[in-house]
C-alpha positions as CSV (number, residue, x, y, z in Angstrom):
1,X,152.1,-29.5,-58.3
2,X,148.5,-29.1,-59.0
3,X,145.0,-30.8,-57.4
4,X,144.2,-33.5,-59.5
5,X,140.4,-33.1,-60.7
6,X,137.5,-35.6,-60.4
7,X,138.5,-37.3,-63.3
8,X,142.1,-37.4,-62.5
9,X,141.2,-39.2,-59.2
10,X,139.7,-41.8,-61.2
11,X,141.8,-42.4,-63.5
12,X,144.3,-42.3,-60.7
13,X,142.5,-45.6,-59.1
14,X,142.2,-47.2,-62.5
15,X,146.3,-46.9,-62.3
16,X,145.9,-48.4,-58.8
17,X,144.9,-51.9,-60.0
18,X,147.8,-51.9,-62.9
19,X,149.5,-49.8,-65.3
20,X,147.3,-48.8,-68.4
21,X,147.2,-47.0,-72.1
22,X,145.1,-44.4,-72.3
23,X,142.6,-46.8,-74.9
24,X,142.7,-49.3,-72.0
25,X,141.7,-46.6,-69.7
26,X,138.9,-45.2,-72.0
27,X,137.5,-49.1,-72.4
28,X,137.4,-49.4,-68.8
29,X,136.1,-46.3,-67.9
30,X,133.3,-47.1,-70.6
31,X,132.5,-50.8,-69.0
32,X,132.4,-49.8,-65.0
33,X,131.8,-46.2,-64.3
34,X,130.4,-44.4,-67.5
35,X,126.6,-44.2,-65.9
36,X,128.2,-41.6,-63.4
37,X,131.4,-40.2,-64.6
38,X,131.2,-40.6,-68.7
39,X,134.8,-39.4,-70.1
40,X,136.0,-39.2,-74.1
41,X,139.4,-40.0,-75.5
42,X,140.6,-36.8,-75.4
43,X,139.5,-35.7,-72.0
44,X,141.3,-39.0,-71.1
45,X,144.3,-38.1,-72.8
46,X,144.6,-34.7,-71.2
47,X,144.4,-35.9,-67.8
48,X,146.9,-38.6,-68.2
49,X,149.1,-35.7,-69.6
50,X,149.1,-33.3,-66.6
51,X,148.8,-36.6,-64.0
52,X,152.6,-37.3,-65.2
53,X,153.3,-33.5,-65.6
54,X,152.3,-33.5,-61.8
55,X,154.5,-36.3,-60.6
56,X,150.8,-38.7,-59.9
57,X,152.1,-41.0,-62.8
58,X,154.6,-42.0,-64.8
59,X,154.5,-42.6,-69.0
60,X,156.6,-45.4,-70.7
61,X,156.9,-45.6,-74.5
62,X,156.6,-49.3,-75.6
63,X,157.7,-49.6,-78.8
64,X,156.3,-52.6,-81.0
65,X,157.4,-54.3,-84.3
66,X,154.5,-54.3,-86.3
67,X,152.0,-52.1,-84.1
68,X,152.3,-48.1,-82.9
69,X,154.2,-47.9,-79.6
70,X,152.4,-47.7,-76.5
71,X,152.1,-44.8,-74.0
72,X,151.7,-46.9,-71.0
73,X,150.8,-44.8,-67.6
74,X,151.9,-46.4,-63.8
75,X,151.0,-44.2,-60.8
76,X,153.7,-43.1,-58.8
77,X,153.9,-43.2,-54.3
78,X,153.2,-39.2,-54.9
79,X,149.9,-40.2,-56.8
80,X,149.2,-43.5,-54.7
81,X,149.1,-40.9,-51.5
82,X,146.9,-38.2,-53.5
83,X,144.4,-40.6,-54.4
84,X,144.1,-42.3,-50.8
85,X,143.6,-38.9,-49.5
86,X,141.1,-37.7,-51.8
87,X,138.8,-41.2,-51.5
88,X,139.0,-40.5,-47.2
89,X,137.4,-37.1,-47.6
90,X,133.9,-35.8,-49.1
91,X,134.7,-34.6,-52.6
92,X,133.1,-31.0,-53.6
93,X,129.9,-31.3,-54.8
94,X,129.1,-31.0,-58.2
95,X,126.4,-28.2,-59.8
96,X,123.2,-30.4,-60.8
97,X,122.0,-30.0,-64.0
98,X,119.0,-31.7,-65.7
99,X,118.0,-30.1,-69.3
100,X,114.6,-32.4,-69.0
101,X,113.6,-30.6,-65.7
102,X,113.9,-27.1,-67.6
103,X,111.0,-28.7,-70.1
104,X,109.2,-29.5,-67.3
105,X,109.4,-26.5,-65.5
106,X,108.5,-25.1,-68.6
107,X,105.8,-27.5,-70.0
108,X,102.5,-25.5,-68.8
109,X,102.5,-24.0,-72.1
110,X,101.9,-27.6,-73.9
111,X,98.8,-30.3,-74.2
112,X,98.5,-32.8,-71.9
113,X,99.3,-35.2,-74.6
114,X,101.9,-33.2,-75.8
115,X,103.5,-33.1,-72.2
116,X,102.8,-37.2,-71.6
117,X,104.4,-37.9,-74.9
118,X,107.8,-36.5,-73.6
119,X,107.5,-38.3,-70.4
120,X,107.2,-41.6,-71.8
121,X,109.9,-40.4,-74.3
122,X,112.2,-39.9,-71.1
123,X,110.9,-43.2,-69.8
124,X,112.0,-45.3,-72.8
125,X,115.3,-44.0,-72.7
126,X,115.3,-44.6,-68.7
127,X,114.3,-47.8,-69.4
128,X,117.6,-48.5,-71.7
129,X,119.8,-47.0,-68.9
130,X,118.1,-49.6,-66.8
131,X,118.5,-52.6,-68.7
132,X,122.4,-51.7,-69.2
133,X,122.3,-51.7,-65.0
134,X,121.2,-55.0,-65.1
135,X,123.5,-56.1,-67.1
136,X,126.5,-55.2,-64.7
137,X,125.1,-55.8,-61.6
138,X,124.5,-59.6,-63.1
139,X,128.3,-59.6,-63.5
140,X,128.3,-58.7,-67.2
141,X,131.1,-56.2,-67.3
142,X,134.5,-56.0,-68.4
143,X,137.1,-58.7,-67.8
144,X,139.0,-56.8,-65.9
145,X,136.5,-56.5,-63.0
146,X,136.6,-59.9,-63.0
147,X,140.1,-60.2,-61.6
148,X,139.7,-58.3,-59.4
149,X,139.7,-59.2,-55.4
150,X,136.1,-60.0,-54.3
151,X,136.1,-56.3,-52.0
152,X,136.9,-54.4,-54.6
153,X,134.1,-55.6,-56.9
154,X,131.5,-55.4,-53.7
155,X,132.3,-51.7,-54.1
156,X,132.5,-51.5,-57.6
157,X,128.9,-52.6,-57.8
158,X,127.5,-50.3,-55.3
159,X,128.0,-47.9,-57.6
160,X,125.9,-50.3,-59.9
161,X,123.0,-50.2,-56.8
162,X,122.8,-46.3,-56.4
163,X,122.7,-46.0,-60.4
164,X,119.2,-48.8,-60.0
165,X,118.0,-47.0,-56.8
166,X,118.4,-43.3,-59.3
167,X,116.8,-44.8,-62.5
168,X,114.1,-46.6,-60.7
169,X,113.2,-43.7,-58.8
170,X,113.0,-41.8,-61.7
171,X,111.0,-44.4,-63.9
172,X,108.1,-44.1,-60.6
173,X,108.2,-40.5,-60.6
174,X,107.7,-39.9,-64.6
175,X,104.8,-42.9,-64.0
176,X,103.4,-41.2,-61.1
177,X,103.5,-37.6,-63.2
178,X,101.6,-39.1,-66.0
179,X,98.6,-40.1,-63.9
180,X,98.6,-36.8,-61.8
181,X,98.0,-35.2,-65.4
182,X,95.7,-37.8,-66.9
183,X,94.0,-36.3,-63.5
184,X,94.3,-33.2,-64.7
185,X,95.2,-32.4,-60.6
186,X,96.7,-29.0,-62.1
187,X,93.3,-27.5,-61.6
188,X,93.8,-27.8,-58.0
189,X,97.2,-25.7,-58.1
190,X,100.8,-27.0,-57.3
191,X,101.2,-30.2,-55.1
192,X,104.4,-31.5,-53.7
193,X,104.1,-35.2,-53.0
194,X,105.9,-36.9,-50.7
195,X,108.3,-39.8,-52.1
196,X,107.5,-43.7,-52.0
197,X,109.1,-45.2,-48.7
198,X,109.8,-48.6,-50.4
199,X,112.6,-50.4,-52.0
200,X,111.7,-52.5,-55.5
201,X,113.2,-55.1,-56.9
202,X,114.8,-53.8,-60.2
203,X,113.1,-56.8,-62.0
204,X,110.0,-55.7,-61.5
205,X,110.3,-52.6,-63.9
């Protein structure tokens, strides 16, 4: 039997709360926890796959009279156990990898306009991230959350909370980078700034 992966592990508390299909999964996955851990159908599909290979779920064929049958997935004791365990320790940390930080590094070799134009590119698209934040964290998620008990949602939305604290962070930063180059403070070499010591309301972005 094998260590499930990260994404094994969540689908693995999905199964928790009931049994599911793998599109149920997918829709869920897409409505609560795609801002951190984004999966596709097949990656989904896979998973589920070696889960009940590996004893951490079980597969039941549904069959239906006028629809496809249904490849329903229930976690087993085995997977229940693995999944407690896993949540109770620190999970490996994962490699960091930004591909807008490499243009950055990079970006001496533009304008100043040229540079801006990509932060406030990077800013708009923070800013939809943002507003889809808002959205679940005013309750506008998927059904499903909605039945569940009142604990689990308080943790659900942390997650909701740290994805706010991340974007706003980053909205202040790409803000604060504009006016440092408006400045043109480059002249006076490289400046590490220490970070804002304040919390914001996310309505005021």
């Amino acid at each position: 039997m094998s260590s499930p992966k990260h994404l094994e592990h969540a689908i693995l508390g999905f199964l928790n709360y009931r049994p599911w299909t793998g599109y149920e999964l997918k829709r869920i996955f897409d409505d609560s926890i795609k801002h951190f851990w984004p999966a596709d159908q097949s990656q989904m599909y896979k998973a589920l796959s070696r889960l009940a290979d590996d004893g951490y779920a079980t597969m039941e064929v549904v069959h239906q009279d006028d629809r496809p049958s249904r490849k329903v997935y229930s976690i087993t004791d085995e997977g229940r156990a693995e999944l407690r365990e896993w949540i109770a320790r620190m999970p490996e940390t994962e490699l960091y990898r930004e591909p807008f930080l490499i243009q950055i590094f990079f970006a001496g070799m533009l304008s100043d306009d040229e540079i801006i134009r990509i932060l406030e590119a990077k800013a708009e698209e923070l800013r939809g991230e943002l507003e889809h934040l808002l959205e679940e964290s005013q309750g506008k998620v998927n059904e499903d959350a909605q039945a569940a008990p009142p604990r689990e949602q308080f943790f659900w939305f942390l997650t909701v909370d740290c994805g706010l604290w991340s974007v706003r962070s980053s909205l202040d930063w790409i803000a604060d980078t504009i006016e440092r180059i408006r400045r043109k403070e480059y002249k006076d070499g490289p400046k590490v700034l220490p970070p804002p010591n304040r919390r914001r309301n996310p309505q005021e972005m």
